[in-house]
N, C-alpha and C positions, 0 to 999 in steps of 0.2 A: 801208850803205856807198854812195860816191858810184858815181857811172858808171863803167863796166869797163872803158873803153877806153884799154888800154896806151896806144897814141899818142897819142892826145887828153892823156894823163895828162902823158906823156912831152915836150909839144909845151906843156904849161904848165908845167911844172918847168921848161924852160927859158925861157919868158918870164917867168917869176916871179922867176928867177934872176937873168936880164937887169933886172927893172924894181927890185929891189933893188939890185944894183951900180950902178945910177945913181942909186938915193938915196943912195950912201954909206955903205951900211948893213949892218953886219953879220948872222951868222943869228940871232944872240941879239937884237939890236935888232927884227928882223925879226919876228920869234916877241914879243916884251914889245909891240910893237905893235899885232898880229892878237889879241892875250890867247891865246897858246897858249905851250907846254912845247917848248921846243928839241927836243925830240925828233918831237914832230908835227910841227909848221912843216917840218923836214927830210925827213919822207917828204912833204912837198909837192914840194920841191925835188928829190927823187930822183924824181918821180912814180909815187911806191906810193899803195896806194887808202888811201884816209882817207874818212871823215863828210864828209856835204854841209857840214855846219854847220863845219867848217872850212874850207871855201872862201868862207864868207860871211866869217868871220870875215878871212881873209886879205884879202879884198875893202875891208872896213871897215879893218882896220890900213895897208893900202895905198892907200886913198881911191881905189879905181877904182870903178866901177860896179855895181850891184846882179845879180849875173849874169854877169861877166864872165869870170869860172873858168868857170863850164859852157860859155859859150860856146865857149872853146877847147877845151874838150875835145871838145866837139862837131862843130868843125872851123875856128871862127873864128882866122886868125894872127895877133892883134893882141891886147892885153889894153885893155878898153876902159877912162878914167880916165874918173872922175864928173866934170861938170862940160863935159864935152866933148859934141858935136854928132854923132850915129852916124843917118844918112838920114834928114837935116832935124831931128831931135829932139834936144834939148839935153838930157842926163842930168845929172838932178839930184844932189848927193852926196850921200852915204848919212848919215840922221839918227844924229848918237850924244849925246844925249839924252833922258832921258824929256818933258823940256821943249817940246822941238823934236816928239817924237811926238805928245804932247796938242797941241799946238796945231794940227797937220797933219791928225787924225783930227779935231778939234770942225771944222775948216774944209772940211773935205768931210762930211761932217755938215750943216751947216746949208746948202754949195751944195746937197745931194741932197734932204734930207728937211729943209727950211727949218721945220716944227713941230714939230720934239723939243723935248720940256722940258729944260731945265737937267739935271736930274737923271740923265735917262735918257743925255745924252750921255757927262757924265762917267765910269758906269758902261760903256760903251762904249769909251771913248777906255781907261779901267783893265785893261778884259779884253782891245782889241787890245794894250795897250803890254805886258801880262803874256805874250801870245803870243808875240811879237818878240823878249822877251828870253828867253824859253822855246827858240828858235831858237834865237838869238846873236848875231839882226841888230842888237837894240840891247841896248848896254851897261847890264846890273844898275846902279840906283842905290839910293841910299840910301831908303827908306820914307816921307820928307818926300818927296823930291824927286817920288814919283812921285803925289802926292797933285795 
């Protein structure tokens, strides 16, 4: 289960809450978003404990930043949006493709270790993307897609 910290917890439920009613968005929209069960998404909103992997996932359905649920619960008052600039560094949005994974992992691949063969990367770039969705930071795709 995620971090125990009533407040922290308590102190994202309501920024979760707040950054939904300004998308417009109901708690079912909200929940079809994150990929989770009205019933999870809601103990976010109430701030009951839930799995880490639901706050990614909230993260991803909400396009804020990779981390941004912990952060509050940890003490930060702001929910950080991907895309945004947090002490000079510009936060990238969270990849939701397997497309967008393989192409991110061969490319830091070849800056790091520039003589990997062909092969060995792609079996790399398989076993990260199999891990990320093993989390829930990126979305399951179809068997083609992740080829």
């Amino acid at each position: 289960m995620a971090n125990t910290d009533h407040d922290g917890r308590l102190r994202l439920a309501r920024l979760v809450t707040q950054h939904r009613t300004k998308l417009g968005w109901h708690k079912k929209r909200a929940a079809d978003a994150a990929g989770l069960t009205i019933t999870t998404y809601s103990r976010v909103e109430k701030g009951q404990s839930v799995h880490d992997v639901t706050y990614t996932k909230v993260e991803r359905g909400f396009d804020l930043a990779p981390g941004a649920c912990m952060a509050v619960i940890a003490g930060a008052t702001e929910l950080q949006l991907a895309g945004e600039e947090a002490e000079g560094v510009r936060i990238a949005p969270v990849a939701r493709t397997a497309d967008n994974v393989n192409q991110a992992v061969q490319h830091a691949i070849i800056a790091t270790l520039p003589d990997t063969p062909a092969g060995k990367m792609a079996e790399l770039s398989k076993e990260i993307l199999a891990e990320l969705q093993k989390r829930g930071i990126v979305q399951s795709a179809d068997p083609e897609a992740m080829r």
